[in-house]
C-alpha positions as CSV (number, residue, x, y, z in Angstrom):
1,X,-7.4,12.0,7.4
2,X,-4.7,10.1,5.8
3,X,-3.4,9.2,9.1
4,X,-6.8,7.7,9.9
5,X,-6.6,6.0,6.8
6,X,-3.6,4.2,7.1
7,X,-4.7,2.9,11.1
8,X,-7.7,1.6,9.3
9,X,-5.4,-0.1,6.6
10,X,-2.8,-1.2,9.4
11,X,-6.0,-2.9,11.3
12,X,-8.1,-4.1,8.6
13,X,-5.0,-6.4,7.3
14,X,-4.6,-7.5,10.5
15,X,-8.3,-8.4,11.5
16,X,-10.3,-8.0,8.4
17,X,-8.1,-9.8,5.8
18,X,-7.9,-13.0,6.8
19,X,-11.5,-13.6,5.9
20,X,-12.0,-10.5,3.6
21,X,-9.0,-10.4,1.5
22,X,-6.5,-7.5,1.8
23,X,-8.7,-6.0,-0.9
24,X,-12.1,-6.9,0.4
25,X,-13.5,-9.1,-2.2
26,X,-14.2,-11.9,0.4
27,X,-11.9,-14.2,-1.2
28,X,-9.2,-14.6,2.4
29,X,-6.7,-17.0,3.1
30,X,-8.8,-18.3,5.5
31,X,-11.8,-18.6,3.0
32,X,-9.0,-20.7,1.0
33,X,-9.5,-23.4,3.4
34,X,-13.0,-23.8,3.7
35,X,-14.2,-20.9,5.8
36,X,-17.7,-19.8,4.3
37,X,-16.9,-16.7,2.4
38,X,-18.1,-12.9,3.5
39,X,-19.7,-11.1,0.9
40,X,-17.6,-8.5,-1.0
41,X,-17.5,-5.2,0.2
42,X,-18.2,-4.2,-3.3
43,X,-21.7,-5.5,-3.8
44,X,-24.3,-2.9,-3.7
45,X,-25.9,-3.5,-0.4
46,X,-22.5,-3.2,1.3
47,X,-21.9,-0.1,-0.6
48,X,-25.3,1.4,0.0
49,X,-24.5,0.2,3.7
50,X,-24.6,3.0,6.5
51,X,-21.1,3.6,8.5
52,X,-22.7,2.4,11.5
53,X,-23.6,-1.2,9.5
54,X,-19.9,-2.0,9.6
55,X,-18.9,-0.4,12.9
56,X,-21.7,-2.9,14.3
57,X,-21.2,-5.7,12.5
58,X,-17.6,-5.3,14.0
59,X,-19.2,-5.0,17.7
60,X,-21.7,-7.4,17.5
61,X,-20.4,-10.0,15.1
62,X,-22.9,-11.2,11.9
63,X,-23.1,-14.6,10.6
64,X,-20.2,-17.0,10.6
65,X,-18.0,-13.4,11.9
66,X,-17.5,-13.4,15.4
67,X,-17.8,-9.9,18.1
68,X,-14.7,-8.1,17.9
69,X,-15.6,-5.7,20.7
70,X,-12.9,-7.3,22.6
71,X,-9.9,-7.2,20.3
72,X,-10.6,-4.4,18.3
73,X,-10.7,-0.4,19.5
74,X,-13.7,2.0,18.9
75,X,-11.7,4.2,17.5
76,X,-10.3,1.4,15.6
77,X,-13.4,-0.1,14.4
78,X,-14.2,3.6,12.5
79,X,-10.8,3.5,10.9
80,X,-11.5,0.3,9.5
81,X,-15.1,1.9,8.4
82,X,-13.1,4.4,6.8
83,X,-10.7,2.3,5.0
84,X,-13.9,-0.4,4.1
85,X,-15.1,3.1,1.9
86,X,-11.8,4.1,0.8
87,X,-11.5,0.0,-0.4
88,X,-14.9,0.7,-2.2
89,X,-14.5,4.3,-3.5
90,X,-10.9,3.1,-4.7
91,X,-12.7,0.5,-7.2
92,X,-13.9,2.3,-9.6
93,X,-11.0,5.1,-9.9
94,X,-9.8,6.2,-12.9
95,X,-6.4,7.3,-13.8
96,X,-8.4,11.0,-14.1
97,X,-9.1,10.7,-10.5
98,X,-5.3,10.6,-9.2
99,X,-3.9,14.1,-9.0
100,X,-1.7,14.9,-11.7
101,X,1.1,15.6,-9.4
102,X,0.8,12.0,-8.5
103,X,0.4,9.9,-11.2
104,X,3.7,9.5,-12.1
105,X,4.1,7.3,-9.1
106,X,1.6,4.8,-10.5
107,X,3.5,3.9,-14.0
């Protein structure tokens, strides 16, 4: 849901962005000073990832990423699954994708 959507948005910029860029390209502020950079979310293994790949990663920690089991919901960890997809699905949209009710927004 869209409401789902923007909780995952809301935590992922708080949590996620730091290191993986508001936009998910692994290129974060804290990656701007030094921090070894996390891979996009755009390559194809992350794309061809499973749901649960990110919820755990998010759990469990991976590499230089720490567990956030203990700062970040379960139910929040899926909305930032979501959002991680939407991030990916968004990439390669085309102006043909956007309802034509809505594209007048985007000029």
């Amino acid at each position: 849901t869209m409401a789902l959507l923007e909780r995952g948005q809301q935590r992922f910029d708080i949590y996620c962005s730091p290191c993986h860029s508001k936009v998910g390209d692994g290129h974060g502020m804290i990656v701007e000073r030094g921090f070894p950079q996390p891979p996009s979310y755009y390559i194809a293994r992350l794309r061809d990832a499973p749901n649960q790949h990110f919820y755990d990663v998010m759990t469990n920690g991976y590499g230089a990423m720490y567990s956030y089991a203990d700062r970040v919901a379960s139910e929040d960890r899926w909305a930032i699954t979501a959002y991680i997809r939407a991030l990916q699905a968004s990439a390669g949209a085309q102006i043909a994708d956007v309802p034509p009710d809505k594209r007048q927004a985007l000029q």
